[in-house]
CHARMM-style PDB file with segment names, atoms N, HN, CA, C and O in Angstrom:
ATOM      1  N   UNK     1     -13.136  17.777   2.970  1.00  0.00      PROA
ATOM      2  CA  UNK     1     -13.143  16.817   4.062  1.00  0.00      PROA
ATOM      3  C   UNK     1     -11.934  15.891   3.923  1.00  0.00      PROA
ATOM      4  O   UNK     1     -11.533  15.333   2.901  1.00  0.00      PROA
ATOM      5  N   UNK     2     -11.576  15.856   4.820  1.00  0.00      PROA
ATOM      6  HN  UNK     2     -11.902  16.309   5.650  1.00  0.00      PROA
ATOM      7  CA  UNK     2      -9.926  14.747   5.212  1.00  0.00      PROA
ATOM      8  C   UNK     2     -10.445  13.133   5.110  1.00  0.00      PROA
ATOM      9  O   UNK     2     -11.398  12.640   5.713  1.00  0.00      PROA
ATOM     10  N   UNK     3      -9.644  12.554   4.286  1.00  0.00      PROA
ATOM     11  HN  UNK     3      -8.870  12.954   3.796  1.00  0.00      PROA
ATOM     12  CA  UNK     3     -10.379  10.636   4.208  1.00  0.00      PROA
ATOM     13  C   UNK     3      -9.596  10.307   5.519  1.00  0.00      PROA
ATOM     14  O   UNK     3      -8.482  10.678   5.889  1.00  0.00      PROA
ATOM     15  N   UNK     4     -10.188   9.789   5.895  1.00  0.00      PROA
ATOM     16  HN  UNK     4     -11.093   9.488   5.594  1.00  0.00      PROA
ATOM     17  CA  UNK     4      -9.634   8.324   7.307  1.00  0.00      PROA
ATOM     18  C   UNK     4      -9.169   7.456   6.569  1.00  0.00      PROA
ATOM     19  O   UNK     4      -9.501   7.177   5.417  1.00  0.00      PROA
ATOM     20  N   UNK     5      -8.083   6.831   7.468  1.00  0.00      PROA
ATOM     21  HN  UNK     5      -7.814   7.057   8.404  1.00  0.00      PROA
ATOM     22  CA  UNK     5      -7.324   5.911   7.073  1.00  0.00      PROA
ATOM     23  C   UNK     5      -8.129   4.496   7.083  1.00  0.00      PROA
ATOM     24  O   UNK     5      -8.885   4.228   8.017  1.00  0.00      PROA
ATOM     25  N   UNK     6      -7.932   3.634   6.027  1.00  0.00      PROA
ATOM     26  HN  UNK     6      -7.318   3.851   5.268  1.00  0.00      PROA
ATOM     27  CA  UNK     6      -8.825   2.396   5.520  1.00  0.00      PROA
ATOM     28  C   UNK     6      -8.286   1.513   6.916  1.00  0.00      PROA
ATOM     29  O   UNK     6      -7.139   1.593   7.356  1.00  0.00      PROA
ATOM     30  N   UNK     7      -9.396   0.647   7.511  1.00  0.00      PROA
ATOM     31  HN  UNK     7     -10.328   0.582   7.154  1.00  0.00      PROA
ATOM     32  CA  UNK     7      -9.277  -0.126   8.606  1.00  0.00      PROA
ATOM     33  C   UNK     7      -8.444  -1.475   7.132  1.00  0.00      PROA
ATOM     34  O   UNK     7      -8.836  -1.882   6.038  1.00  0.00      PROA
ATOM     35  N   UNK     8      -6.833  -1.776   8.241  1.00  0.00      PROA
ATOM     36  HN  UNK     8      -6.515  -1.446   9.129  1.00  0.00      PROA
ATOM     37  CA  UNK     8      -6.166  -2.964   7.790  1.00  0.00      PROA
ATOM     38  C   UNK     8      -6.962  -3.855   8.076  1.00  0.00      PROA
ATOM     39  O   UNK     8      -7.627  -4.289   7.136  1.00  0.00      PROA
ATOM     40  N   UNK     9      -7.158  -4.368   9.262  1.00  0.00      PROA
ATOM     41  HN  UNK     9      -6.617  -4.015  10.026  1.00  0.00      PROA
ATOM     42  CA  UNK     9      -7.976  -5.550   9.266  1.00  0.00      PROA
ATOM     43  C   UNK     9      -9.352  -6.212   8.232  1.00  0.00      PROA
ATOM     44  O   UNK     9      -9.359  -7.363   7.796  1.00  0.00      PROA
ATOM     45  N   UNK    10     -10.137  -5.479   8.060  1.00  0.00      PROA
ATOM     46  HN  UNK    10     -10.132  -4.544   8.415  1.00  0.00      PROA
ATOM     47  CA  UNK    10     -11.382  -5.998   7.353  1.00  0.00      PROA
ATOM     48  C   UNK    10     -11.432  -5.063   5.545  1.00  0.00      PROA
ATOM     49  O   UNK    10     -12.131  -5.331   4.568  1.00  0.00      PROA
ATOM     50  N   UNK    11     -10.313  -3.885   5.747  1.00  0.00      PROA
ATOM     51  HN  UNK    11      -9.745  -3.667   6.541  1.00  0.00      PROA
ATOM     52  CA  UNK    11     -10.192  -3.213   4.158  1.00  0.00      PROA
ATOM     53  C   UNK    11     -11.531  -2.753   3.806  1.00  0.00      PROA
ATOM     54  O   UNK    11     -11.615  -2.064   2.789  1.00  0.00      PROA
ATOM     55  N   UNK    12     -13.021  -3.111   4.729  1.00  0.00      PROA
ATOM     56  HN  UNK    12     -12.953  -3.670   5.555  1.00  0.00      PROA
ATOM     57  CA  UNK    12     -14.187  -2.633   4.260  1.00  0.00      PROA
ATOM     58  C   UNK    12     -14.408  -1.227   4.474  1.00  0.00      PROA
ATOM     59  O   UNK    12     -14.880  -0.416   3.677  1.00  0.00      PROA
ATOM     60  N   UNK    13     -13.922  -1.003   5.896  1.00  0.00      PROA
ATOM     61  HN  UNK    13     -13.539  -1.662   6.543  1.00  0.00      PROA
ATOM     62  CA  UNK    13     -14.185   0.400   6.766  1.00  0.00      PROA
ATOM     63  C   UNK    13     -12.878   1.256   6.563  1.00  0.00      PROA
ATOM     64  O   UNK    13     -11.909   1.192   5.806  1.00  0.00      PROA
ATOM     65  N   UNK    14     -13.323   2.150   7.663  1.00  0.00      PROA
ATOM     66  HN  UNK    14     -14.110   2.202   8.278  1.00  0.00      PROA
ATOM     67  CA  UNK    14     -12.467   3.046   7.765  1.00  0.00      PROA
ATOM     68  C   UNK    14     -12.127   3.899   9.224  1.00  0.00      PROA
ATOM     69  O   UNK    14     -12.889   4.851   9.386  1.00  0.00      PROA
ATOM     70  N   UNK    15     -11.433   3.769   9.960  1.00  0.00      PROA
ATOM     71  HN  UNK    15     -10.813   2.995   9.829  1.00  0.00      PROA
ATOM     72  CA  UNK    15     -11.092   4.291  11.363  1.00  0.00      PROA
ATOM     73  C   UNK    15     -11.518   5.462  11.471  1.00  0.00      PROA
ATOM     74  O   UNK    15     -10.922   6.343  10.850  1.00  0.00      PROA
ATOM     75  N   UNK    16     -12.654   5.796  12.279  1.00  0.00      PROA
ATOM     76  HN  UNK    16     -13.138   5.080  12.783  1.00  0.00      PROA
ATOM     77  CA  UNK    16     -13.177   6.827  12.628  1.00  0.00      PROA
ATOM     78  C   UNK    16     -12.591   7.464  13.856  1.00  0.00      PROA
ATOM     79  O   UNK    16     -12.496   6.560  14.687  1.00  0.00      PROA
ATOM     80  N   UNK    17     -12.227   8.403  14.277  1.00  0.00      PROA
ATOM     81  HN  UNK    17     -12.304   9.137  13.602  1.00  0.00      PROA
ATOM     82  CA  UNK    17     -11.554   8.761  15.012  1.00  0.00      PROA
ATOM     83  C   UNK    17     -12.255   9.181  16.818  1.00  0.00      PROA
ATOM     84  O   UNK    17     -13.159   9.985  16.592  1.00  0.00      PROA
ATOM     85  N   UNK    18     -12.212   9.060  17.623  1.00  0.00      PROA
ATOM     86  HN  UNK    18     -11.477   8.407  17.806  1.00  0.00      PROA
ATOM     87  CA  UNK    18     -13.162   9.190  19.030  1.00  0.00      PROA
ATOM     88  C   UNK    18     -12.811   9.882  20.140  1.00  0.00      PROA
ATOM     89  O   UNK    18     -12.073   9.344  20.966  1.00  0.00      PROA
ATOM     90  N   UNK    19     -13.187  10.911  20.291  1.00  0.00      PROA
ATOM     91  HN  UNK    19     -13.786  11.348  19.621  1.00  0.00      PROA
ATOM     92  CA  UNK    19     -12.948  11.438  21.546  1.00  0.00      PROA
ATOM     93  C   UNK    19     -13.693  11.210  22.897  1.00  0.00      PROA
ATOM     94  O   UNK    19     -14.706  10.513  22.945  1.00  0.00      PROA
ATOM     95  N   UNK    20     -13.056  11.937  24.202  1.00  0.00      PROA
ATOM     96  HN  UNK    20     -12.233  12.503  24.163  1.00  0.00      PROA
ATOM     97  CA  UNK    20     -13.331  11.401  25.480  1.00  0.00      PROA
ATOM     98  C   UNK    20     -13.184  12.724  26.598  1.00  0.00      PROA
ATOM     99  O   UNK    20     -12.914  13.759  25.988  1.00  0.00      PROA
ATOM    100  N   UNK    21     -13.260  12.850  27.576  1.00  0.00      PROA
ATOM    101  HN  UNK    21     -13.479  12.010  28.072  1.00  0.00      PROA
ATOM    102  CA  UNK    21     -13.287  13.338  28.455  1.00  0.00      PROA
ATOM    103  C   UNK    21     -12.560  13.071  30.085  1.00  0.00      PROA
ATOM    104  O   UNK    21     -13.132  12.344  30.898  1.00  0.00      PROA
ATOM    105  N   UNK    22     -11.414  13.674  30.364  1.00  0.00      PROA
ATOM    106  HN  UNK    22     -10.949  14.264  29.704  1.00  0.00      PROA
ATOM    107  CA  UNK    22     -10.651  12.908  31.484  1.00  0.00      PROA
ATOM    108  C   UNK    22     -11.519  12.966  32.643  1.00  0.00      PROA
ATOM    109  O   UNK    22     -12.704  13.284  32.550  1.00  0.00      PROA
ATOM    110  N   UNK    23     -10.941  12.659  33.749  1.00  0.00      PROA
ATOM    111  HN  UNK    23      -9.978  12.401  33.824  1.00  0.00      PROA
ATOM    112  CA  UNK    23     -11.255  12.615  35.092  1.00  0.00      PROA
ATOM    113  C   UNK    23     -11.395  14.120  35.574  1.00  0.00      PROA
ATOM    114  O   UNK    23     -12.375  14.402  36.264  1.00  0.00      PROA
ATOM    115  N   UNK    24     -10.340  15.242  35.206  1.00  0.00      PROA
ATOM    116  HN  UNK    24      -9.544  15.013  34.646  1.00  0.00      PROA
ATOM    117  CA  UNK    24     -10.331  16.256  35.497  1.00  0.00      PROA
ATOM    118  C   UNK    24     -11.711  17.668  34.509  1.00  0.00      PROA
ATOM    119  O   UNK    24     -11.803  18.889  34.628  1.00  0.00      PROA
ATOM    120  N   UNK    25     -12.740  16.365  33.386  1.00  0.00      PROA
ATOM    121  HN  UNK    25     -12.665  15.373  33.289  1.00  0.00      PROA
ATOM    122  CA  UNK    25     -12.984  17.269  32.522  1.00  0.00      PROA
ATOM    123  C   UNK    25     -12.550  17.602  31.384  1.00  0.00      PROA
ATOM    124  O   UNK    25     -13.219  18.277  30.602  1.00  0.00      PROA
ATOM    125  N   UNK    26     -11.159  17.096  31.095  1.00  0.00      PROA
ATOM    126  HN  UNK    26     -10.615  16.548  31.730  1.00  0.00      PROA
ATOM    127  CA  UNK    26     -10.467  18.332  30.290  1.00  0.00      PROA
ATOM    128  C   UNK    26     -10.365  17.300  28.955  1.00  0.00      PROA
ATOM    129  O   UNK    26      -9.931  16.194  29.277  1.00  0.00      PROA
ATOM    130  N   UNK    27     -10.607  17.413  27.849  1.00  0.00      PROA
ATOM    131  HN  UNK    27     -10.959  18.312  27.587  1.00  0.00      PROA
ATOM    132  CA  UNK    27     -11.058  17.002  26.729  1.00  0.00      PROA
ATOM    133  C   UNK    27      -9.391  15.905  26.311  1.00  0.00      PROA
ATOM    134  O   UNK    27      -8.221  16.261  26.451  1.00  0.00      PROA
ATOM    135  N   UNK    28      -9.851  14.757  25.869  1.00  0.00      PROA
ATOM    136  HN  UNK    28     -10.802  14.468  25.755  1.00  0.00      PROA
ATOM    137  CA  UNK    28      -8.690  13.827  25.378  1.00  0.00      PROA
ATOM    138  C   UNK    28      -9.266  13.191  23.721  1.00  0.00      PROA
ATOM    139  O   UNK    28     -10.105  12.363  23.366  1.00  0.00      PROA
ATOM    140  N   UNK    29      -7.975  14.394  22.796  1.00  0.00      PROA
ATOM    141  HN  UNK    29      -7.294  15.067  23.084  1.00  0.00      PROA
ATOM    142  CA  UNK    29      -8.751  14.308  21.332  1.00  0.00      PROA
ATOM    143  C   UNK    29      -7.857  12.860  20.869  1.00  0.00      PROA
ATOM    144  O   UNK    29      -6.724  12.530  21.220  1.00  0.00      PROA
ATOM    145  N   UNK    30      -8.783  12.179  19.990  1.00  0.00      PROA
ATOM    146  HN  UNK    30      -9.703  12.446  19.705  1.00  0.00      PROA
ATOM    147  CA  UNK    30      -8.403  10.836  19.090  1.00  0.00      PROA
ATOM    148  C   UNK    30      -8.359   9.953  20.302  1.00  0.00      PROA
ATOM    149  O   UNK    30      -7.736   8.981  19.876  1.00  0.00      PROA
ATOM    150  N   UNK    31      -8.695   9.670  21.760  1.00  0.00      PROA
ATOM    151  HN  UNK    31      -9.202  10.460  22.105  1.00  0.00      PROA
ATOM    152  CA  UNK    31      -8.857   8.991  22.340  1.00  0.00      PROA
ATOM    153  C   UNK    31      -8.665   7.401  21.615  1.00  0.00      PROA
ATOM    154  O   UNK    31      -7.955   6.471  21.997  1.00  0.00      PROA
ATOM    155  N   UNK    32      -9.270   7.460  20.835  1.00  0.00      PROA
ATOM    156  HN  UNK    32      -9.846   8.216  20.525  1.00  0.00      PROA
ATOM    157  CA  UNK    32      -9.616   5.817  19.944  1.00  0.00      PROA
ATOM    158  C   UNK    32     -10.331   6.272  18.605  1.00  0.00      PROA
ATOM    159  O   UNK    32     -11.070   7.218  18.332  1.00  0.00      PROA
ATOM    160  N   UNK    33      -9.652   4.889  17.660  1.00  0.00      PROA
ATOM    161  HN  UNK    33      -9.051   4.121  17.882  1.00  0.00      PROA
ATOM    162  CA  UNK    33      -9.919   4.973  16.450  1.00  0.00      PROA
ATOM    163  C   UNK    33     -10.780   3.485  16.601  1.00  0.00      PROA
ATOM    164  O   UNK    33     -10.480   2.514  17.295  1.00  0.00      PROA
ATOM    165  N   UNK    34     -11.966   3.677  15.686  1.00  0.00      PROA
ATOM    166  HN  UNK    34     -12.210   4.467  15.122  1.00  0.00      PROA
ATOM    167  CA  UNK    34     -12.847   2.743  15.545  1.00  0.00      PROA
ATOM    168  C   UNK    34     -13.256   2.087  14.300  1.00  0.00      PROA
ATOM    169  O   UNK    34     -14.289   2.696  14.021  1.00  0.00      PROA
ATOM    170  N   UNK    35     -13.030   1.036  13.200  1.00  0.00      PROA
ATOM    171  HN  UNK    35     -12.191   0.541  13.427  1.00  0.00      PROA
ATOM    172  CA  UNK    35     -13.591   0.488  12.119  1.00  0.00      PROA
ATOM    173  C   UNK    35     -15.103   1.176  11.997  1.00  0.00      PROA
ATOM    174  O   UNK    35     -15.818   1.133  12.999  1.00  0.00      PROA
ATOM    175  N   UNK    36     -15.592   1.802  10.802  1.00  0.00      PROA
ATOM    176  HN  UNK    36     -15.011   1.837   9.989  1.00  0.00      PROA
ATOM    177  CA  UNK    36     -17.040   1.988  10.981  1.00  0.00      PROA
ATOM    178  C   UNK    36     -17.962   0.707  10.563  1.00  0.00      PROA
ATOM    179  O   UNK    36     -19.185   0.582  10.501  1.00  0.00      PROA
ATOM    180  N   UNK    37     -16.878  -0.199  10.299  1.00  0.00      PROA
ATOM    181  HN  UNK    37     -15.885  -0.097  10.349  1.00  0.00      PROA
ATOM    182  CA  UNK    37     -17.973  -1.820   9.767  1.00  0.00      PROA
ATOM    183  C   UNK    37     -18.276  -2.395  11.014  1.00  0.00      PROA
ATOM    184  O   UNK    37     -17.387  -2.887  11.709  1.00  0.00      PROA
ATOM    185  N   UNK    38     -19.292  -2.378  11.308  1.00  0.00      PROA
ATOM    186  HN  UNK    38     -20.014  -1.978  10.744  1.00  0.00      PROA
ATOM    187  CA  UNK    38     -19.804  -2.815  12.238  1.00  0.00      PROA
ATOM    188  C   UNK    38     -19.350  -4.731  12.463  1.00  0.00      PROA
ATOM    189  O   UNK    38     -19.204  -5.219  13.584  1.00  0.00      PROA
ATOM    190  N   UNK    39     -19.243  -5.307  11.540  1.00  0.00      PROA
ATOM    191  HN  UNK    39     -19.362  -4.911  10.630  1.00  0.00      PROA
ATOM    192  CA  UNK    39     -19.333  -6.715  11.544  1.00  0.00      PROA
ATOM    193  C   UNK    39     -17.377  -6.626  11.877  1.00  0.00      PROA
ATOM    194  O   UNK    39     -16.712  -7.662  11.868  1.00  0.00      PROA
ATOM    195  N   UNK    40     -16.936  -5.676  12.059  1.00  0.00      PROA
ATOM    196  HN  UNK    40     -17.475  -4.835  12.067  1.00  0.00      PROA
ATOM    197  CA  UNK    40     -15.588  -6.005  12.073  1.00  0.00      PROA
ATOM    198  C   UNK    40     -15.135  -5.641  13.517  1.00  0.00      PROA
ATOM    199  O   UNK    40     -14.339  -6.385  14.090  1.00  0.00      PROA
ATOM    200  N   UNK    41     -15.699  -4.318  14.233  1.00  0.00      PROA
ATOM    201  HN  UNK    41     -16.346  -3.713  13.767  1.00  0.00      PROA
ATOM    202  CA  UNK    41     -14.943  -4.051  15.193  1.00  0.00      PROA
ATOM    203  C   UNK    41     -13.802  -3.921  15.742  1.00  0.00      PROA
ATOM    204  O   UNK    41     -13.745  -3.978  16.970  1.00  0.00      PROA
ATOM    205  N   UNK    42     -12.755  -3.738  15.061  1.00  0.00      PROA
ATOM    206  HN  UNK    42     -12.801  -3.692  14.064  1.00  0.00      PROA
ATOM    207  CA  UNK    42     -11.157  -3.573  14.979  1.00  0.00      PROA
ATOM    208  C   UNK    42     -10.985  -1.637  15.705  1.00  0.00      PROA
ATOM    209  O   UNK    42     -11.513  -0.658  15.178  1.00  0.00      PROA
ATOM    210  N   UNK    43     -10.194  -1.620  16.857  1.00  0.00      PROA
ATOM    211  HN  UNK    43      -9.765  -2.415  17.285  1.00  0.00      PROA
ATOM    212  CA  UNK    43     -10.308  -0.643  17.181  1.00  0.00      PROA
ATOM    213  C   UNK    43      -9.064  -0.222  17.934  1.00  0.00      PROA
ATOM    214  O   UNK    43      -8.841  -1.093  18.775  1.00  0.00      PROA
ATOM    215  N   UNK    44      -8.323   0.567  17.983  1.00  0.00      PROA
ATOM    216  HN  UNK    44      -8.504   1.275  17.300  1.00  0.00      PROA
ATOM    217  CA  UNK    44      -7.444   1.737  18.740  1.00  0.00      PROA
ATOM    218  C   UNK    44      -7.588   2.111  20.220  1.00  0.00      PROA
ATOM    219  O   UNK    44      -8.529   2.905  20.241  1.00  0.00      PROA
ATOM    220  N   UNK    45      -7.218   1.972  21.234  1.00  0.00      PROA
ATOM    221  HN  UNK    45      -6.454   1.326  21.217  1.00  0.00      PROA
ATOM    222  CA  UNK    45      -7.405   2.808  22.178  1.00  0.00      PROA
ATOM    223  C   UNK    45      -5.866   3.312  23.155  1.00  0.00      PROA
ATOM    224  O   UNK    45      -4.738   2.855  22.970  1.00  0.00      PROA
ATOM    225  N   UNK    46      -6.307   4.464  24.290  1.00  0.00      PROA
ATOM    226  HN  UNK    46      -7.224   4.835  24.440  1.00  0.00      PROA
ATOM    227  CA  UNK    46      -4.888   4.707  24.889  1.00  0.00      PROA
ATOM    228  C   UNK    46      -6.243   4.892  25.765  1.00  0.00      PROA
ATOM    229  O   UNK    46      -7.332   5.353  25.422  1.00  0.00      PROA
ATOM    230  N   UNK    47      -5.704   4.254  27.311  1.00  0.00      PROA
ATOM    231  HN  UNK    47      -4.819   3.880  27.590  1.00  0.00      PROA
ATOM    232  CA  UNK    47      -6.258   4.047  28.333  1.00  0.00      PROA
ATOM    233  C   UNK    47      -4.775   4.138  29.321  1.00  0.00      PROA
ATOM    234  O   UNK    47      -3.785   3.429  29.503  1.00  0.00      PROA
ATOM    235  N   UNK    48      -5.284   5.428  29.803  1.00  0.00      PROA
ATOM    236  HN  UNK    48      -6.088   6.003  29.656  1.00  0.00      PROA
ATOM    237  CA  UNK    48      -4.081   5.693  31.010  1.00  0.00      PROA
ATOM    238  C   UNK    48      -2.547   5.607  30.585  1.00  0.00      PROA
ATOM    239  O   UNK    48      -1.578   5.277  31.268  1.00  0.00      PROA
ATOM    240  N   UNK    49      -2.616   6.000  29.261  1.00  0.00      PROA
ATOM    241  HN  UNK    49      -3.404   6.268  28.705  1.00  0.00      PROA
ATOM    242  CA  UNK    49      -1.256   6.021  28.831  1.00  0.00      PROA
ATOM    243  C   UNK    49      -0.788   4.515  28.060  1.00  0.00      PROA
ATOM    244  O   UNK    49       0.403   4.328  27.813  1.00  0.00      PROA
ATOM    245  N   UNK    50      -1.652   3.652  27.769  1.00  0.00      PROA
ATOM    246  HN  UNK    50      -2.620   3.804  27.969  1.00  0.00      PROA
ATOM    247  CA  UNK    50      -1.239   2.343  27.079  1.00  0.00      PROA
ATOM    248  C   UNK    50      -2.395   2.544  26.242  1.00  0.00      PROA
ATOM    249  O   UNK    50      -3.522   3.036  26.281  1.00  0.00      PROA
ATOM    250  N   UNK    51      -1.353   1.746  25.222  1.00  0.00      PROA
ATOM    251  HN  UNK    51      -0.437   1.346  25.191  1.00  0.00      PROA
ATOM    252  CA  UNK    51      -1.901   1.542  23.748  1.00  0.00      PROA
ATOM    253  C   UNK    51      -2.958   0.349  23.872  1.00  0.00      PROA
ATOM    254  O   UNK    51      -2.790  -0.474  24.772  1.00  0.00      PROA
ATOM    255  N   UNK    52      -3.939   0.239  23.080  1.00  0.00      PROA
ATOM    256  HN  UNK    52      -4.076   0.907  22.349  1.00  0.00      PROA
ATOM    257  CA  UNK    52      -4.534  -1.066  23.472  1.00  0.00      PROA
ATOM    258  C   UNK    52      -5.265  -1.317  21.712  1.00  0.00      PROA
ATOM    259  O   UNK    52      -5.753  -0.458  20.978  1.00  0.00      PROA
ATOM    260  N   UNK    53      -5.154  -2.288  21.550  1.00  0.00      PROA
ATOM    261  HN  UNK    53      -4.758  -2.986  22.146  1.00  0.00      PROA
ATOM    262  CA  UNK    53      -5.549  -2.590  20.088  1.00  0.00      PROA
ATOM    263  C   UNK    53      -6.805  -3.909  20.069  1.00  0.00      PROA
ATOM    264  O   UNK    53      -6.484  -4.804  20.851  1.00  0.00      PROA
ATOM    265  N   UNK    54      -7.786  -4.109  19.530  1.00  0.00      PROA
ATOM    266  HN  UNK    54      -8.047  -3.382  18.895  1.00  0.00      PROA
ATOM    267  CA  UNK    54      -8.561  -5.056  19.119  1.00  0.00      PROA
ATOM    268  C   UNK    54      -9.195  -5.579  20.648  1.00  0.00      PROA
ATOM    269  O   UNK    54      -9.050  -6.707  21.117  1.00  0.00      PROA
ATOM    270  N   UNK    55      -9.822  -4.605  21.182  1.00  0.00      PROA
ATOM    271  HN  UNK    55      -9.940  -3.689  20.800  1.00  0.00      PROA
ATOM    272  CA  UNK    55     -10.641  -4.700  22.790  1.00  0.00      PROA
ATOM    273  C   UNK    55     -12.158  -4.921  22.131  1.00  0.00      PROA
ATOM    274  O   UNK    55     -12.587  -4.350  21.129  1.00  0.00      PROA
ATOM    275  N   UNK    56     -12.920  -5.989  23.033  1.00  0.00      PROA
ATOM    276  HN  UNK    56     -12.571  -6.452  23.848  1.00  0.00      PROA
ATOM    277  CA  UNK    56     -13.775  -6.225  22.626  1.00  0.00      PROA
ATOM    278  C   UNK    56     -14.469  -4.981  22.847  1.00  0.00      PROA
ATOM    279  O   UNK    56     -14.261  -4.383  23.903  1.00  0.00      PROA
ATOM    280  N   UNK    57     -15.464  -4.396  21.781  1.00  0.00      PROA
ATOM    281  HN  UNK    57     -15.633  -4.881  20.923  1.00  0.00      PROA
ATOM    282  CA  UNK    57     -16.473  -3.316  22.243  1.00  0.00      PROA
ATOM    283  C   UNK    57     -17.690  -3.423  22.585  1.00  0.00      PROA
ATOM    284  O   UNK    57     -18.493  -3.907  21.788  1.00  0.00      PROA
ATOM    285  N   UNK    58     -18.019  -3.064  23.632  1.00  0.00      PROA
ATOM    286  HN  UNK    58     -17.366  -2.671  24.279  1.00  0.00      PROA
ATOM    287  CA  UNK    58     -19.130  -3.102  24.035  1.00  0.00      PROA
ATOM    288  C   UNK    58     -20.234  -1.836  24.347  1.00  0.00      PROA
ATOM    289  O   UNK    58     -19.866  -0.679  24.549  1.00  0.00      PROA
ATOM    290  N   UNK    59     -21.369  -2.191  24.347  1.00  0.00      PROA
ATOM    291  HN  UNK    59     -21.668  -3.131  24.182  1.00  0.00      PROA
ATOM    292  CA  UNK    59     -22.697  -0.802  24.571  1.00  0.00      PROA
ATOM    293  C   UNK    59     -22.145  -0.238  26.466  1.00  0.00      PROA
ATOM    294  O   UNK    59     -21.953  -0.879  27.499  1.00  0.00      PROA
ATOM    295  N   UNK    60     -22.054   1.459  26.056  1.00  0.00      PROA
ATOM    296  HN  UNK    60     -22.210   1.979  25.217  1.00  0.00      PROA
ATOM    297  CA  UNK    60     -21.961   1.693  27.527  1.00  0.00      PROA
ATOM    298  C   UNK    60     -22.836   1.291  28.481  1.00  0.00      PROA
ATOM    299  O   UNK    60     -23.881   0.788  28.070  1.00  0.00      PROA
ATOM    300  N   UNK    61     -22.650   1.398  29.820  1.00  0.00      PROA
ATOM    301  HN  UNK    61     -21.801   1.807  30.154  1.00  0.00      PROA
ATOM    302  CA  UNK    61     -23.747   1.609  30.522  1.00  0.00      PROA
ATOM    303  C   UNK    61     -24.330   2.874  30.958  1.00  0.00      PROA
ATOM    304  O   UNK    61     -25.234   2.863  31.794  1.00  0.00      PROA
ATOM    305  N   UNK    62     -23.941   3.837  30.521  1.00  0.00      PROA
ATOM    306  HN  UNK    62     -23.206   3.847  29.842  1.00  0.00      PROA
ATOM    307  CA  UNK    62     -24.038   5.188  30.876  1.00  0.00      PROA
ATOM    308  C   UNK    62     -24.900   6.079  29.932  1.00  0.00      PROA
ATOM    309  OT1 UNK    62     -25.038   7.279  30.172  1.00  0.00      PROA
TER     310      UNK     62
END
């Protein structure tokens, strides 16, 4: 098994990696990397082609 890279921010976790699904269906791999420490929430994303770093996370509605 491959280690994830240690989350900089909190050094507790570790960036779990997240996939997604486009508009067309068609699978978008590492979408976002996520801290697995819950008390930290430090996270990765690319939304429409921009980088986006430390977005608050929230429970879907879906």
């Amino acid at each position: 098994m491959d280690k994830f890279p240690q989350c900089l921010k909190c050094s507790k976790g570790v960036l779990i990696p997240l996939s997604d699904y486009g508009r067309d269906g068609s699978e978008i791999r590492f979408k976002a990397w996520v801290c697995s420490n819950p008390e930290c929430g430090h996270n990765i994303r690319i939304d429409n082609g921009e980088v986006s770093i430390g977005k608050v996370i929230k429970q879907s509605e879906k």
